[in-house]
C-alpha positions in Angstrom: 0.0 -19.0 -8.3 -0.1 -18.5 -4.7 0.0 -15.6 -2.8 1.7 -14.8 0.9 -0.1 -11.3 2.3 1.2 -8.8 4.5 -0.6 -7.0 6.6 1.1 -3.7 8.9 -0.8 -3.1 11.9 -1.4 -1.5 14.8 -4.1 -1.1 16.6 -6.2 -2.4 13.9 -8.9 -4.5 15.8 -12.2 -4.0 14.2 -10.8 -3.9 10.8 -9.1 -6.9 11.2 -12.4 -8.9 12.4 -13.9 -7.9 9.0 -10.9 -8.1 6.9 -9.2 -10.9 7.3 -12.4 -13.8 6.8 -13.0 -11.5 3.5 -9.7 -11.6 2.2 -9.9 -15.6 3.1 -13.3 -16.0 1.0 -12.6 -13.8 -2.0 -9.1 -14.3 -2.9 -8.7 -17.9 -4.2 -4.9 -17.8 -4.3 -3.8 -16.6 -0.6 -2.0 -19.7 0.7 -0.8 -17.5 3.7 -1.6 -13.7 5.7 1.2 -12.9 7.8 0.0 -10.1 10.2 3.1 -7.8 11.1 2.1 -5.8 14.5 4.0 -2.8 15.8 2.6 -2.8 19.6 -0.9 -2.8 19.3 -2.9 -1.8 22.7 -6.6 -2.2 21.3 -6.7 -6.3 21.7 -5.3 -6.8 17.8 -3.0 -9.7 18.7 -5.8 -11.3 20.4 -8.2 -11.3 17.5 -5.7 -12.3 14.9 -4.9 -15.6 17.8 -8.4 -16.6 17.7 -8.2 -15.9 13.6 -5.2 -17.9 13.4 -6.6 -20.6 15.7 -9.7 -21.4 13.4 -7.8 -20.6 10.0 -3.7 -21.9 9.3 -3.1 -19.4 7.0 -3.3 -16.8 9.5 0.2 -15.9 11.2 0.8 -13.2 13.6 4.4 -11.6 14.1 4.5 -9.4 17.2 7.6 -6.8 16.2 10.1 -5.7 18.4 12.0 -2.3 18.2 10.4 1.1 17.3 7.4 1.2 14.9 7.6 1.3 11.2 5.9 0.4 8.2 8.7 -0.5 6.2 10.4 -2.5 8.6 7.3 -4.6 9.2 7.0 -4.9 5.0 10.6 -6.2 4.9 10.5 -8.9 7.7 6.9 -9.6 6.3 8.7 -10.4 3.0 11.4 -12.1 4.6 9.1 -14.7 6.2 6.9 -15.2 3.3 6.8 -18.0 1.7 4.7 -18.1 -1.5 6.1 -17.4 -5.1 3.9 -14.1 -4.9 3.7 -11.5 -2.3 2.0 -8.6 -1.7 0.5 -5.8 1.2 -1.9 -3.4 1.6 -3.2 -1.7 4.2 -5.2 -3.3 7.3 -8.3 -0.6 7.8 -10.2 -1.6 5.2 -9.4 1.6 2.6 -8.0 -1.3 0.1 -11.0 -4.4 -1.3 -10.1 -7.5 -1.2 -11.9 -7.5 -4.5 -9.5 -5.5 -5.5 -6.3 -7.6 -4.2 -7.8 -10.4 -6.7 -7.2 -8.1 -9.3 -3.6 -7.4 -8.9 -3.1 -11.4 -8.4 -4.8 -11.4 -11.7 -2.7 -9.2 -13.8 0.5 -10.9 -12.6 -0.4 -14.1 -13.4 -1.2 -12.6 -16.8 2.0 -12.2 -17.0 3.6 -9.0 -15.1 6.0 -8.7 -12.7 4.3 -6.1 -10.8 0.6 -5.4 -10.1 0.4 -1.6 -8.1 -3.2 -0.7 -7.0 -3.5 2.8 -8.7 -6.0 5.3 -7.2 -5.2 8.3 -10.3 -5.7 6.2 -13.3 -9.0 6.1 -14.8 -11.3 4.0 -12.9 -9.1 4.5 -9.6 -10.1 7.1 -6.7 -8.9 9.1 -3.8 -10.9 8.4 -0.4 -13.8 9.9 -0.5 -14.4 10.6 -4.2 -17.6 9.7 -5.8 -17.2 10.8 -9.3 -14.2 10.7 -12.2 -12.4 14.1 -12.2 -11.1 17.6 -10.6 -14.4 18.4 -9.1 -15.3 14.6 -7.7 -11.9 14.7 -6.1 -12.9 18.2 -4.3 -16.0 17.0 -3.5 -14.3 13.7 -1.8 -12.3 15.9 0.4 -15.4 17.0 1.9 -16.9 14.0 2.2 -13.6 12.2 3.5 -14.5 14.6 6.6 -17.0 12.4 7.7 -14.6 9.6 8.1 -11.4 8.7 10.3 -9.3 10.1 7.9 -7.7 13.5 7.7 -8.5 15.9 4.5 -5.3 17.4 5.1 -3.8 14.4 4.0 -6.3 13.4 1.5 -5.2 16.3 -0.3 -1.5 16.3 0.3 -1.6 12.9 -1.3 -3.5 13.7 -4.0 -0.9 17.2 -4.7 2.6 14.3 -4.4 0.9 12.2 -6.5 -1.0 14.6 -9.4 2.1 17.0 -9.1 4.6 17.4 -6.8 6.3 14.0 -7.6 6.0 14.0 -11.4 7.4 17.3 -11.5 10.8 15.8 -9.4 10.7 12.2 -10.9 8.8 12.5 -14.8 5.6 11.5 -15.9 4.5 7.5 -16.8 3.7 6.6 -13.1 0.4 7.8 -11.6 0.3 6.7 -8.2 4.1 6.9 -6.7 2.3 6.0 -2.8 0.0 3.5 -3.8 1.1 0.8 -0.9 -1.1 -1.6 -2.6 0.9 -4.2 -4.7 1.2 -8.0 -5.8 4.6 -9.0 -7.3 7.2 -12.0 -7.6 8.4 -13.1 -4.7 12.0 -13.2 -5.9 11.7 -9.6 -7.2 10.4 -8.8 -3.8 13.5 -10.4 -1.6 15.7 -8.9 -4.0 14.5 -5.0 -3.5 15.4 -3.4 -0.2 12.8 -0.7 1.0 14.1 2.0 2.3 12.6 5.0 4.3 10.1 4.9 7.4 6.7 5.0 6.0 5.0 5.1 2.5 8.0 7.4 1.0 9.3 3.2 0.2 7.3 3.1 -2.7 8.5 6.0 -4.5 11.8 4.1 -4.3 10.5 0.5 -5.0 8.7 1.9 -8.1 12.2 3.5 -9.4 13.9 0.0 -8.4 11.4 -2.1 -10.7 11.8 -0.2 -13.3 15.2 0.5 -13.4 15.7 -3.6 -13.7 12.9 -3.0 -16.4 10.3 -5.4 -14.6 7.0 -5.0 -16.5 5.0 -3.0 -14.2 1.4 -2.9 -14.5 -1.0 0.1 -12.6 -4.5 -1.3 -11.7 -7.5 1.2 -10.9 -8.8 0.6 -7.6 -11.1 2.9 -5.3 -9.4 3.7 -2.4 -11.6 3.7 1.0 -12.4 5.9 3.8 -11.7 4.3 7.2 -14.3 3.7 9.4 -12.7 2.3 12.7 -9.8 3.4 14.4 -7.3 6.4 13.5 -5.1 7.1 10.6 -1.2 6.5 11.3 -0.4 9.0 8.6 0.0 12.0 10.9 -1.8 13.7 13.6 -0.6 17.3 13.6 0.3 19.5 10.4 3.9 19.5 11.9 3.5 15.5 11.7 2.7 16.3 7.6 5.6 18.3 7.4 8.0 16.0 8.7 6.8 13.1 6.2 6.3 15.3 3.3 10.4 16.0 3.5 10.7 12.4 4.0 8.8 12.1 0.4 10.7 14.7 -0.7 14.1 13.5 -0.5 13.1 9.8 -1.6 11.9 11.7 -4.8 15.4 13.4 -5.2 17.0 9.4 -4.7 14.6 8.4 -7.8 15.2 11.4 -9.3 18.9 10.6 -9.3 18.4 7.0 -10.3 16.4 7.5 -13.1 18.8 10.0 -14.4 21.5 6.8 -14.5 18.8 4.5 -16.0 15.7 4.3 -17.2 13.1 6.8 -16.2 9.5 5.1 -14.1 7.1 3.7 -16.8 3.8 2.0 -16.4 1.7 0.2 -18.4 -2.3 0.5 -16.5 -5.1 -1.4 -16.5 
């Protein structure tokens, strides 16, 4: 089965130079990565050209219009061309390793493969060791790293708390942005929201059309080079955390009219 990947950027230069040959090498099955840039400034476009220029697989679409994540997933999807397709992020927190994995379990026969970091064997950035006190640990030791602790740990309380409480239990990792599914499933979902609140309602969506949804551990990664586009100022946290908020009330209200989020994991 063969697999078209998204990538989201911006201003992801030095990931991209590592990235992109090691996705190329260690995932059998990608017959295409469509880069989608939001106004990059740090030289990405040029390094995905010269990418593209040695390797065919490698497209680059330089998006118009204000920045957002799930507006570059949706024309990503839209142009892709393979029966599967998946995304995940382009600074290096997600391993290509890993994206065999989820090609993997769907051609074992799911719909859905979701990169899970809070099943067993999965991870927050950061963590070193299974449980409570490796995840505090991890937000120490994320501190060494481009990424924020504040939002280490907010993700850690939508996921571990805040979300099941709103939505029910049976999912573990409602903001994975990590997946491999059917392309036809794919087209036929329309993500809505701005940034990673999508996936709360994607994962609703799947199952409320009872696709067989499968969460596979994966170790999330710090980021090395460049800076986080989660937020910048705990105002910046506030205004996405309402964003999550109200996609959980959406799910919330869907799975009240059909069947509540269930995962199988892996």
């Amino acid at each position: 089965m063969k697999l078209s990947l998204i990538l989201p950027t911006l201003n992801e230069r030095d990931n991209l130079e590592v990235l992109i040959p090691e996705l190329l090498l260690t995932v059998p099955q990608l017959a295409e990565i469509l880069v989608l840039d939001d106004g990059s400034t740090d030289g990405t476009h040029e390094v995905v050209r010269d990418l593209s220029a040695a390797e065919p697989r490698v497209r680059l679409f330089v998006r118009s219009g204000p920045p957002s994540l799930t507006a570059a997933l949706q024309e990503g999807i839209l142009a892709a061309k393979s029966e599967l397709v998946g995304w995940m992020d382009a600074d290096l927190a997600m391993a290509p390793a890993d994206l065999a994995r989820l090609v993997a379990a769907v051609e074992a026969g799911a719909d859905a493969a979701i990169g899970s970091r809070f099943v067993m064997g999965g991870g927050i950035k950061g963590q070193e060791a299974e449980g409570f006190r490796g995840r505090m640990k991890a937000l120490k030791n994320v501190q060494n790293s481009e990424d924020s602790w504040v939002g280490v740990a907010l993700s850690w309380a939508l996921n571990a708390a805040i979300l099941p409480a709103l939505i029910g239990d049976g999912v573990h990792d409602y903001t994975s942005g990590f997946v491999v599914l059917r392309r036809d499933l794919a087209v036929s979902v329309r993500l809505q929201g701005d940034h990673g609140e999508y996936f709360i309602g994607l994962w609703t969506e799947l199952e409320r059309r009872g696709a067989k949804v499968v969460e596979v551990a994966y170790q999330i990664r710090a980021r090395q080079h460049g800076k986080s586009k989660t937020a910048s100022a705990l105002s910046d946290y506030g205004r996405r955390g309402v964003r999550y908020l109200s996609a959980a009330a959406r799910a919330r209200l869907q799975s009240l009219t059909g069947r509540a989020p269930r995962a199988s994991t892996r």
